[in-house]
C-alpha positions as CSV (number, residue, x, y, z in Angstrom):
1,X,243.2,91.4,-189.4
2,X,239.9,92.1,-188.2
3,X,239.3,92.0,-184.0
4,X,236.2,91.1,-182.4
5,X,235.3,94.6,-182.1
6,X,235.3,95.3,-185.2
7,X,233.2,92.6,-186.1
8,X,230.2,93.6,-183.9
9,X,227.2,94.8,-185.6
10,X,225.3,97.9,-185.6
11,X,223.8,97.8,-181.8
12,X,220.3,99.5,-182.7
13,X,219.7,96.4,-184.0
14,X,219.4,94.5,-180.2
15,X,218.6,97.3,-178.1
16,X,214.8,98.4,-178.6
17,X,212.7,99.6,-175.4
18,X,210.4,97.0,-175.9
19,X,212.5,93.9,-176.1
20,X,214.7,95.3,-172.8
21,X,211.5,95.6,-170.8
22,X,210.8,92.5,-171.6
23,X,213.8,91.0,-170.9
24,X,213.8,92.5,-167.6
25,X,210.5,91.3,-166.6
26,X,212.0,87.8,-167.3
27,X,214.3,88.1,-164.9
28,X,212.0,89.2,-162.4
29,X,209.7,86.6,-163.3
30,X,212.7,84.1,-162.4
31,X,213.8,86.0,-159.7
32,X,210.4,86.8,-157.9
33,X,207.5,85.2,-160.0
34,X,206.5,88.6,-161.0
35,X,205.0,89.8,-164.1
36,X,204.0,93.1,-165.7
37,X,200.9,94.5,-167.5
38,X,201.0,96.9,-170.0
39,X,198.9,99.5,-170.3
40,X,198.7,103.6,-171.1
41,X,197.5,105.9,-168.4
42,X,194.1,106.6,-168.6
43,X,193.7,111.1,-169.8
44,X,194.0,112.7,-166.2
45,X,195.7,109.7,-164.7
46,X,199.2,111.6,-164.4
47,X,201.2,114.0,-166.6
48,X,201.1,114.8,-170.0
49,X,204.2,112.6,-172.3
50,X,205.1,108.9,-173.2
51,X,204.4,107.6,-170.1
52,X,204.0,103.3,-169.7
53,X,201.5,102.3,-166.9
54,X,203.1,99.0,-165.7
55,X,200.4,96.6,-163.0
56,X,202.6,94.5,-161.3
57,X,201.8,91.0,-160.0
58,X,203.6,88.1,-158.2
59,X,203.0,83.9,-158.3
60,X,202.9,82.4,-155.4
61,X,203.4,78.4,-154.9
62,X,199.8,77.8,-156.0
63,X,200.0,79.6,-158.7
64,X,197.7,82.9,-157.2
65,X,198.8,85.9,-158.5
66,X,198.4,89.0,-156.0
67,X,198.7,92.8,-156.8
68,X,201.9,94.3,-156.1
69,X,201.4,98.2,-156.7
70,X,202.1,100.4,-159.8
71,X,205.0,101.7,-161.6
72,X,204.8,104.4,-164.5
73,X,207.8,104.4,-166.7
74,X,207.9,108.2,-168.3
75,X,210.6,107.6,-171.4
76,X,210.6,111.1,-172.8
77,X,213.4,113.7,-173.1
78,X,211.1,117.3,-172.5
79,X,213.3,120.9,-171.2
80,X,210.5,120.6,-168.8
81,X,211.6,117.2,-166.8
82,X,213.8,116.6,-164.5
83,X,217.2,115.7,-166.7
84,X,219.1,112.6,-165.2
85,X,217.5,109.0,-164.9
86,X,215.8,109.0,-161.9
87,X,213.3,107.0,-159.2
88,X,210.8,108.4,-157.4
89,X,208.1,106.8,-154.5
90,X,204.9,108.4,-155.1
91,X,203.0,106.2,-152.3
92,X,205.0,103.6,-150.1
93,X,203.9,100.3,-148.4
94,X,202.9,99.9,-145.1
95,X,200.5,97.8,-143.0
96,X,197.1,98.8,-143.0
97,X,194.5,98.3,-140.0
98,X,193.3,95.2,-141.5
99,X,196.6,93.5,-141.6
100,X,197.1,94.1,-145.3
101,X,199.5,96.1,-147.2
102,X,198.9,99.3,-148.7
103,X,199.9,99.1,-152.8
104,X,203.2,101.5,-153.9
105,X,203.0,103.6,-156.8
106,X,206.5,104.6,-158.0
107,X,207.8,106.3,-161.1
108,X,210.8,105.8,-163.2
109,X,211.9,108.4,-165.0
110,X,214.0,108.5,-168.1
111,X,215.1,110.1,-170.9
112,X,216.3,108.5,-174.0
113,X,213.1,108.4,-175.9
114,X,212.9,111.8,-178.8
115,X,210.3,110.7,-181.7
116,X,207.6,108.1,-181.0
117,X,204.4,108.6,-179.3
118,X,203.4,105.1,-177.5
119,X,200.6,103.0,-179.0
120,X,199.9,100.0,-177.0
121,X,197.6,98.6,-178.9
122,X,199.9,96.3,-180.2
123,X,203.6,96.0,-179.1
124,X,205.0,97.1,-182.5
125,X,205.8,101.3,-181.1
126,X,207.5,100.6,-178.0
127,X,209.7,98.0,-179.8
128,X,210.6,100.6,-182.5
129,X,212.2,103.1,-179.4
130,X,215.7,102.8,-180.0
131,X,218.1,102.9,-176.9
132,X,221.9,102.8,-176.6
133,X,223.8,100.1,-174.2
134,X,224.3,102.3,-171.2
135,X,221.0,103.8,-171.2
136,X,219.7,100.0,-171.0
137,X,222.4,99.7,-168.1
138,X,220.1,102.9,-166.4
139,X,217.0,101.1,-167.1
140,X,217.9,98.2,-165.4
141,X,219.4,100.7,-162.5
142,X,216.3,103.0,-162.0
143,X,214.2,99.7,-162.0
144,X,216.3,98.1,-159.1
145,X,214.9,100.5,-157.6
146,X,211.7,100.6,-158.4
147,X,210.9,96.8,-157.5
148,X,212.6,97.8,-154.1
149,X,209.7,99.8,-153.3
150,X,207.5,97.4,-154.8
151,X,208.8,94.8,-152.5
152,X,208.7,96.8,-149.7
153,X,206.5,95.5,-146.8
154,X,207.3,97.2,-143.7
155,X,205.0,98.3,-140.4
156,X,205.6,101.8,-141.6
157,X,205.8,103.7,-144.9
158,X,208.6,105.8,-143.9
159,X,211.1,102.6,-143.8
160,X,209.7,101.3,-147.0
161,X,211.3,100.3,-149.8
162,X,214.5,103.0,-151.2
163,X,213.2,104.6,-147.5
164,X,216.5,103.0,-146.2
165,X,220.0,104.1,-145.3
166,X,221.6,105.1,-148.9
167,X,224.5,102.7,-148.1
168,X,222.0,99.6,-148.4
169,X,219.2,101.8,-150.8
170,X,221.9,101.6,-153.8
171,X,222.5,97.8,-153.4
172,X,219.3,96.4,-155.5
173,X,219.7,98.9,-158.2
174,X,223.5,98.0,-158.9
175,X,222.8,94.1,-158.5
176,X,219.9,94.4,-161.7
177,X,223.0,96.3,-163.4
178,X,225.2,92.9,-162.9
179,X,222.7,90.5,-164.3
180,X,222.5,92.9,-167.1
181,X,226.4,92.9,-167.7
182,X,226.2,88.8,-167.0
183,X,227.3,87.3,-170.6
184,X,224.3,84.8,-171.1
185,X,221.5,87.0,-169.7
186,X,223.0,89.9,-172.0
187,X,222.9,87.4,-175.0
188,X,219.5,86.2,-174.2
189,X,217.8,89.5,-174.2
190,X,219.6,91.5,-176.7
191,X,218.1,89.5,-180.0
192,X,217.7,91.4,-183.0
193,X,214.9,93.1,-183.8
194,X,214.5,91.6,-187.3
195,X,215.5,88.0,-186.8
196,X,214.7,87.9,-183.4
197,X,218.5,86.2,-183.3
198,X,220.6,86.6,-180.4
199,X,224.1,88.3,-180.5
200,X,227.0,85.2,-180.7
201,X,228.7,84.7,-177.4
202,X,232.2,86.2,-179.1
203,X,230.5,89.3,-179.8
204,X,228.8,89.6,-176.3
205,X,232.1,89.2,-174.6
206,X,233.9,91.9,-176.6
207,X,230.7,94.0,-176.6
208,X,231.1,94.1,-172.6
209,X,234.9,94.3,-172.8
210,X,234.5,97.2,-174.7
211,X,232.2,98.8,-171.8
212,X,234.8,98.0,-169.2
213,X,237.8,99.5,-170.6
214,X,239.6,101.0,-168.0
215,X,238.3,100.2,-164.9
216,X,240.7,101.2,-162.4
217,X,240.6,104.7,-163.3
218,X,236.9,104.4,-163.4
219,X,237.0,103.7,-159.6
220,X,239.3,106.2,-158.9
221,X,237.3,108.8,-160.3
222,X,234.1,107.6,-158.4
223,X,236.8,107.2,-155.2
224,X,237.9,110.9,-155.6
225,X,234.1,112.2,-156.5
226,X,233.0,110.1,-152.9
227,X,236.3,111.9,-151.4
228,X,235.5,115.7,-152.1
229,X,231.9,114.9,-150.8
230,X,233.1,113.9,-147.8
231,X,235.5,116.7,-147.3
232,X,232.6,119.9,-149.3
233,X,230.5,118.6,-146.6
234,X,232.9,118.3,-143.3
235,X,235.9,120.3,-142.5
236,X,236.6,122.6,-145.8
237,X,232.9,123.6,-145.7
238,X,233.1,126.6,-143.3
239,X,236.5,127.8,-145.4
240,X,234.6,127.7,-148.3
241,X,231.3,129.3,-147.3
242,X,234.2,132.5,-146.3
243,X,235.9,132.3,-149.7
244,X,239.2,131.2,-148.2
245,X,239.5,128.8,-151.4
246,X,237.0,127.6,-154.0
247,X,235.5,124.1,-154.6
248,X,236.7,123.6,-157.5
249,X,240.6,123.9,-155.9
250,X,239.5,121.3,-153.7
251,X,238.5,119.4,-156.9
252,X,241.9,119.7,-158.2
253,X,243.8,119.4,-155.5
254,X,242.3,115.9,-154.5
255,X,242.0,114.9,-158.5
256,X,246.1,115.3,-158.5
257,X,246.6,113.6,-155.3
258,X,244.6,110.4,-156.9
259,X,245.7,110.7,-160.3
260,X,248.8,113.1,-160.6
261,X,249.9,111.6,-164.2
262,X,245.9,113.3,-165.7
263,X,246.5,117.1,-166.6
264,X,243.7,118.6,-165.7
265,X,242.9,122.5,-166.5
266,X,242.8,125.1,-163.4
267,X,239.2,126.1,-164.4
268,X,238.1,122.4,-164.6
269,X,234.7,122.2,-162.5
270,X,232.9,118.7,-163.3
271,X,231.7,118.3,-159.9
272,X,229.0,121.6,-160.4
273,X,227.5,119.4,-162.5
274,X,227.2,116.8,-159.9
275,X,223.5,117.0,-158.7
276,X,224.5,113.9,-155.9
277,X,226.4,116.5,-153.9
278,X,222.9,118.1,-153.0
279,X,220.5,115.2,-153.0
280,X,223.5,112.7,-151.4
281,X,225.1,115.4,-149.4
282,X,228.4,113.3,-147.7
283,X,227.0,110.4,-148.9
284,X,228.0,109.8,-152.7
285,X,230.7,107.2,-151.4
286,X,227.6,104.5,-151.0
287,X,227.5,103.9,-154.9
288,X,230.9,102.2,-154.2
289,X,230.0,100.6,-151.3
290,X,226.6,99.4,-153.0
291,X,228.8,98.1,-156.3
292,X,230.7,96.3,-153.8
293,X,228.3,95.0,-152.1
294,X,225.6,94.0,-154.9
295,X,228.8,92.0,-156.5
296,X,229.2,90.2,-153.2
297,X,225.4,89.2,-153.5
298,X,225.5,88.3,-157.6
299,X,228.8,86.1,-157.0
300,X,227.5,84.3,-153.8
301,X,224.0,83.7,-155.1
302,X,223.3,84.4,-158.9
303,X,226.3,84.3,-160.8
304,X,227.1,80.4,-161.2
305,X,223.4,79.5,-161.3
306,X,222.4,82.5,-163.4
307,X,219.0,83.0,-161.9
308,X,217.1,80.1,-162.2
309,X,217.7,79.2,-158.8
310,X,214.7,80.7,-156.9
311,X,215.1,79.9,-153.4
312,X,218.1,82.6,-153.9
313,X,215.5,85.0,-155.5
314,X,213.0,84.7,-153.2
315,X,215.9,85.1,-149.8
316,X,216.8,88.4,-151.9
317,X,213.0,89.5,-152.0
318,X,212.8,89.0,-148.2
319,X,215.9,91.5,-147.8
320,X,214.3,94.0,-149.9
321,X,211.0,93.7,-148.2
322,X,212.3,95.5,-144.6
323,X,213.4,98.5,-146.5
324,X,215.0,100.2,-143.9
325,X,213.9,98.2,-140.4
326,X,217.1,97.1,-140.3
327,X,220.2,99.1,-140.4
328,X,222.6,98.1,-144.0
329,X,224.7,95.7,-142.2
330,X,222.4,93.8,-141.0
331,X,220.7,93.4,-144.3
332,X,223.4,92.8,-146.4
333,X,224.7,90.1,-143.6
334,X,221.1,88.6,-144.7
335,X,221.8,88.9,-148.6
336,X,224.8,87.2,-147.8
337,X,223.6,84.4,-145.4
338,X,226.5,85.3,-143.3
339,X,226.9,86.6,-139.3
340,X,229.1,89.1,-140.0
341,X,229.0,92.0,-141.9
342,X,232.6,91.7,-144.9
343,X,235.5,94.0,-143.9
344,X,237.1,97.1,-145.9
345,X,239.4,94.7,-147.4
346,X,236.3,92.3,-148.3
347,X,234.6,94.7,-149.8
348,X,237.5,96.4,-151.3
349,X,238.6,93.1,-153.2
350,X,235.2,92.9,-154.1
351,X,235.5,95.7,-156.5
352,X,239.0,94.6,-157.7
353,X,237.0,90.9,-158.5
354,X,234.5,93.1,-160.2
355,X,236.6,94.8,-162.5
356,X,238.5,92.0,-163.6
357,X,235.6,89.2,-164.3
358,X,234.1,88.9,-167.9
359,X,230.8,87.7,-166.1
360,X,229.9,91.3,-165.1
C-alpha cells in the first residue's frame, strides 16, 4: 500500500530560487508592507559571482513607500567564499544629524547555486536555480536576519540590527524558519514550476513530517553541542590548552552522558567542524533559546492568524527596530506583550510544543 511519502513528487519541481524569493517577500509584504526590487550590481559595485542586488522599500498607511537600505544576495558555491550560509552587516542604521536614518547595506551569503549565471532581464534564470528544502529553510534563516538589520533604527550603529546580545540576535531568523515550516504558507509558495499548481495539503503535511523525524534527538544533539561550548570555554579550557585531555574526549564523554544508547567511535570529532565554537565562543546555547523563543512569538501572534494580521507584524517590526538597546528579556517580553520574561520550564515546554505541532 502506498504511504503519503511515497506519493510526494519529485521536489525540484516547487523549490526554484526565484519562486522562494518571492514567496518570501510576500510574507514580508504582509508582515511589514515591504517590497523588493530586483536588480544586478552594477560592474565595480561589489565582488565578482551571481550576486542579486535587492532595493528594499516599505508602505506606510498612505500608501508612501520609503527606502529601507540594500541587501545583496550572493547565491554561488566558489572554493574562494566563505562555505556555510551566512549574514553579514556591511553598513548599519543609526540616526544621522538631521534626524534621519542612515540606509543598511547587508549581504546574505549562500551557497546552493553551481550552473547558472543570473540574467534579470526577465525573471525566467533565477526561476530555473534549483534548491533543495533545507537550503530554502537557510534562506528564509539568513534573511531573518538580514531584515533585522534592515529594520534596525537605533541612536547608534553599534546596537543596530543583529548588533544585539546573540540570545535575542537568533530570535528573527528562527521565527522566518517557522512561517516557512507553517503548512499553508509552505503550500502557498511551493507551486510548481510548470503548472504554477501548489503541492496538496496531504503531501505538505508528510513533506514536513518527513523533515521532522526525530526531533528529540535532534535537541539533544544541539543540547550536548550548547553543553561542550559552555564547558571548551569555562572550566576544561585551561586542562586542555596543557594537554591533560583532548576536546574531542570531552565530546565523547558528554555525547554518552546525553545519549549513552548511540555508539560513537573514540576518534569521532564532529565538533572541529563546528565554526560556532569560534565565532559563538560559550554562546552556541542561544540557537535553542532563540528556537524557543521565536516559537513562543509564532504561536502567540502568527500561528492562528497566519500573517495577515498586521497589527502583530508591525509590534514585531518595532521589536526588531531597537536591535540591541534593550537587553533580550526585555525585548522578547515586548514580542510577547507580556511583563515578564517566560521561565526555563516556559521556554523549555516551548521546544517540546515545537517538536510535536504539525504547524511548524
Amino acid at each position: 500500500m502506498q504511504t503519503i511519502e511515497n506519493k510526494i513528487p519529485p521536489l525540484y519541481e516547487y523549490f526554484y530560487f526565484g519562486k522562494m524569493l518571492e514567496g518570501f517577500e510576500e510574507i514580508v509584504n504582509l508582515l511589514y508592507g515591504i517590497t523588493f526590487v530586483k536588480s544586478v550590481p552594477k560592474r565595480g559595485e561589489c565582488w565578482e559571482g551571481n550576486v542579486l542586488k535587492l532595493e528594499v522599500y516599505r508602505r506606510d498607511e498612505l500608501n508612501d513607500k520609503t527606502f529601507l537600505g540594500l541587501i545583496y544576495i550572493d547565491i554561488d558555491q566558489r572554493d574562494s567564499k566563505l562555505q556555510g550560509d551566512c549574514h553579514f552587516t556591511v553598513r548599519c542604521s543609526k540616526k544621522l544629524q538631521n534626524g534621519e536614518f542612515q540606509t543598511p547595506i547587508v549581504v546574505v551569503s549562500l551557497g546552493f547555486n553551481y550552473a547558472y549565471s543570473l540574467d534579470l532581464d526577465s525573471d525566467g534564470t533565477i526561476c530555473e536555480i534549483e534548491m533543495r528544502p533545507h537550503q530554502v529553510e537557510n534562506f528564509f534563516h539568513e534573511m531573518g536576519h538580514a531584515m533585522h538589520s534592515i529594520l534596525g533604527r537605533t541612536v547608534f550603529q553599534h546596537v543596530a540590527g543583529t548588533r544585539c546580545s546573540t540570545d535575542f540576535a537568533e530570535v528573527p531568523s528562527h521565527l522566518m524558519e517557522c512561517f516557512f515550516n507553517d503548512p499553508k504558507i509552505f503550500q502557498k509558495i511551493c507551486r510548481s514550476a510548470e503548472t504554477g499548481c501548489m503541492l496538496e495539503e496531504d503531501l505538505v503535511l508528510a513533506l514536513i513530517k518527513r523533515r521532522k523525524l526525530f526531533p528529540a534527538v535532534k535537541y539533544t544533539q544541539q543540547a550536548i553541542y550548547s553543553l561542550f561550548d559552555l564547558e571548551l570555554h569555562g572550566e576544561h579550557a585551561e586542562a586542555i590548552s596543557q594537554n591533560k585531555f583532548t576536546t574531542t574526549d570531552l565530546f565523547i564523554n558528554l555525547h554518552k552522558q546525553a545519549l549513552p544508547q548511540f555508539h560513537i567511535e573514540p576518534d569521532y570529532a564532529f565538533h572541529q567542524r563546528m565554526s560556532h565554537l569560534v565565532s559563538y565562543g560559550a554562546k552556541y546555547y542561544s540557537y535553542l533559546l532563540a528556537r524557543s523563543s521565536a516559537a513562543m512569538i509564532y504561536e502567540k501572534l502568527f500561528a492562528n492568524n497566519l500573517i495577515y494580521e498586521k497589527a502583530n507584524g508591525d509590534k514585531w517590526a518595532e521589536v526588531q527596530s531597537h536591535g540591541g538597546e534593550y537587553s533580550s528579556d526585555v525585548l522578547l517580553a515586548k514580542a510577547l506583550g507580556t511583563s515578564t520574561v517566560p521561565s526555563v520550564e516556559q521556554l523549555t515546554q516551548s521546544l517540546i510544543m515545537e517538536a510535536k505541532s504539525p504547524k511548524f
